[in-house]
C-alpha positions in Angstrom: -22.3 -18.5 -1.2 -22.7 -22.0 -1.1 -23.5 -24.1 -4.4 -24.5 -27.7 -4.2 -22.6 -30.0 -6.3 -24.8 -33.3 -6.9 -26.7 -32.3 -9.7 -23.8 -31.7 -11.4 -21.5 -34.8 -10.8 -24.6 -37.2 -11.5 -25.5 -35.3 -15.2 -23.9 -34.5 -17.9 -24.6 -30.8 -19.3 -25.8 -29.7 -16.3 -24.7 -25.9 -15.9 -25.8 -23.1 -13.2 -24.4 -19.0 -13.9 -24.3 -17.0 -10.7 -24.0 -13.4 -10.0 -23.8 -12.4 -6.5 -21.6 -9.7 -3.9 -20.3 -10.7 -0.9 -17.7 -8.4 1.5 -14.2 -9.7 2.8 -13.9 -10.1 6.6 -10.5 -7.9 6.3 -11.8 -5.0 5.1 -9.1 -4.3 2.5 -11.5 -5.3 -0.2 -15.0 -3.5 -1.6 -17.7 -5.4 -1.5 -16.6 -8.5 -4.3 -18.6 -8.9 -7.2 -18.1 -12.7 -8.5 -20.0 -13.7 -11.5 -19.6 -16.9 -13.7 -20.9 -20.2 -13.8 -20.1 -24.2 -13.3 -20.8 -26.8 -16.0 -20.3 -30.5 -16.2 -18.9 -31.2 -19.8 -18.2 -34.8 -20.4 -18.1 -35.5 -17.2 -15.8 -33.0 -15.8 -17.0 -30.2 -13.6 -15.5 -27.2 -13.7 -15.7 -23.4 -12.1 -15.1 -20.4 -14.8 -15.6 -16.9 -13.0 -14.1 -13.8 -12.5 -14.0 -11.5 -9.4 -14.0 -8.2 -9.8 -13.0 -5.5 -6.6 -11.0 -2.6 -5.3 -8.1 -2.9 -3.0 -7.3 0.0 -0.6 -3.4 -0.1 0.3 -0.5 2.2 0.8 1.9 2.7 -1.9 5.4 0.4 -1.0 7.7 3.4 -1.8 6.0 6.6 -0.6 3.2 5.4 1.6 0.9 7.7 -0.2 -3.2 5.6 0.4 -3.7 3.8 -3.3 -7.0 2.2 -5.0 -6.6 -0.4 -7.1 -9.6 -1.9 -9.2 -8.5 -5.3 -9.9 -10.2 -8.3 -11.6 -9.4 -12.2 -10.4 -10.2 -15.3 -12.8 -11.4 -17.7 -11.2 -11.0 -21.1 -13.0 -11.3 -24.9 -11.0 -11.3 -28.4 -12.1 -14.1 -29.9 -8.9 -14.0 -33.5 -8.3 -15.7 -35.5 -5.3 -13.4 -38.1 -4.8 -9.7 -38.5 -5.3 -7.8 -41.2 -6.0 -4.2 -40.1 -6.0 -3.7 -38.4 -2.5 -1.0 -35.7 -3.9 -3.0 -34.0 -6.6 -3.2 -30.4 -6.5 -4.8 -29.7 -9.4 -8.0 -30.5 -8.5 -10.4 -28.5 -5.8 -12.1 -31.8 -4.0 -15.6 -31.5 -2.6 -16.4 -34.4 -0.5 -19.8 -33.2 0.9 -21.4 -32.3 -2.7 -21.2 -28.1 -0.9 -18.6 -26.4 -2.6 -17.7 -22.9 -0.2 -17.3 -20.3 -2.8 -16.6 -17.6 -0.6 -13.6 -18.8 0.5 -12.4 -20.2 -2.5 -12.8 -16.8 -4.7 -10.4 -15.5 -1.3 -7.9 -18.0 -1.8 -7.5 -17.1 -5.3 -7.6 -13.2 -4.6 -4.8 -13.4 -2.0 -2.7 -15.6 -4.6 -3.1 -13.1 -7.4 -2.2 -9.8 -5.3 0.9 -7.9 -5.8 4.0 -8.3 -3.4 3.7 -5.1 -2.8 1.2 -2.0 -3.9 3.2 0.9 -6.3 1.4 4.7 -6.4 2.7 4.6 -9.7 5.4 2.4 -11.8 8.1 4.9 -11.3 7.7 6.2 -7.7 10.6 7.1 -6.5 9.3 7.1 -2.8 10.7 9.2 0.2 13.9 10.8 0.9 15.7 8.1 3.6 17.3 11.4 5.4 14.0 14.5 5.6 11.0 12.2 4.6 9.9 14.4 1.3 8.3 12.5 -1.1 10.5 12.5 -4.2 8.1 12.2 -6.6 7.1 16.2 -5.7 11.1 17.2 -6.2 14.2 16.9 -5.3 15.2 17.4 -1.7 18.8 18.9 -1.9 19.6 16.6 1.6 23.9 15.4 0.9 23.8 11.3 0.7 25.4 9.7 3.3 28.7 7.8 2.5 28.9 4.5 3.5 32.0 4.8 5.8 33.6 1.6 4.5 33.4 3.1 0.7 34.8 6.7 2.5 38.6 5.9 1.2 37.0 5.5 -2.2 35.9 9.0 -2.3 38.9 10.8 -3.5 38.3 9.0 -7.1 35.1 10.6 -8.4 36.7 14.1 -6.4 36.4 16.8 -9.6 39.7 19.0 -8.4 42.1 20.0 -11.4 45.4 19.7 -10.1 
């Protein structure tokens, strides 16, 4: 979606709510639903929405298929001009069209997770069979590392 900006930089008060969908060229996303609005207040311009969606992933730890509903504010400062050269605050919209589209991606891909959990606990899949270990233990012997080997003998339980 596209908004032009000019009525808004040249008067103050001027707002415009929006309500639209629009679907993510990447597929990991349902169809976005953005709604919110932009205002100029005293001469500042700003963006206030929020972006709701589902995610489809794979859980980091046991690789089971997750779905996530997850809502993203979306909250801008817009300015047609800059003056000083390295401020980030600011979104700058030169040609009076602001892109929402990509902007509302932008701030989806910063808000994800590092990584996608089933659940907080997961304890994921056994490194040596594969069984997920969130159904039960596997009863597969850990490995010792062969450098710690020597140590072994400490945590032995024989009575002598």
């Amino acid at each position: 979606m596209n908004i032009e900006l000019r009525r808004f930089f040249e008067s103050d008060g001027a707002r415009q709510d929006f309500e639209y969908e629009f679907t993510s060229v990447d597929g990991i996303f349902s169809p976005i639903s953005v709604k919110g609005f932009i205002k100029n207040s005293a001469g500042i311009v700003s963006l206030s929405a929020e972006a709701r969606f589902t995610v489809s992933a794979q859980c980091a730890k046991c690789a089971k298929n997750i779905s996530k509903e997850m809502c993203v504010p979306v909250r801008h400062f817009l300015i047609n001009h800059l003056n000083n050269e390295d401020n980030d605050e600011y979104i700058l919209v030169e040609d009076m069209v602001l892109k929402l589209d990509e902007l509302v991606m932008e701030d989806i891909y910063l808000s994800l997770p590092s990584r996608f959990l089933c659940k907080d606990d997961c304890k994921g899949l056994c490194p040596i069979c594969g069984k997920d270990l969130n159904e039960g233990e596997c009863g597969c012997k850990k490995e010792i590392d062969p450098r710690l080997a020597v140590l072994q003998h400490f945590f032995d339980n024989d009575d002598e």
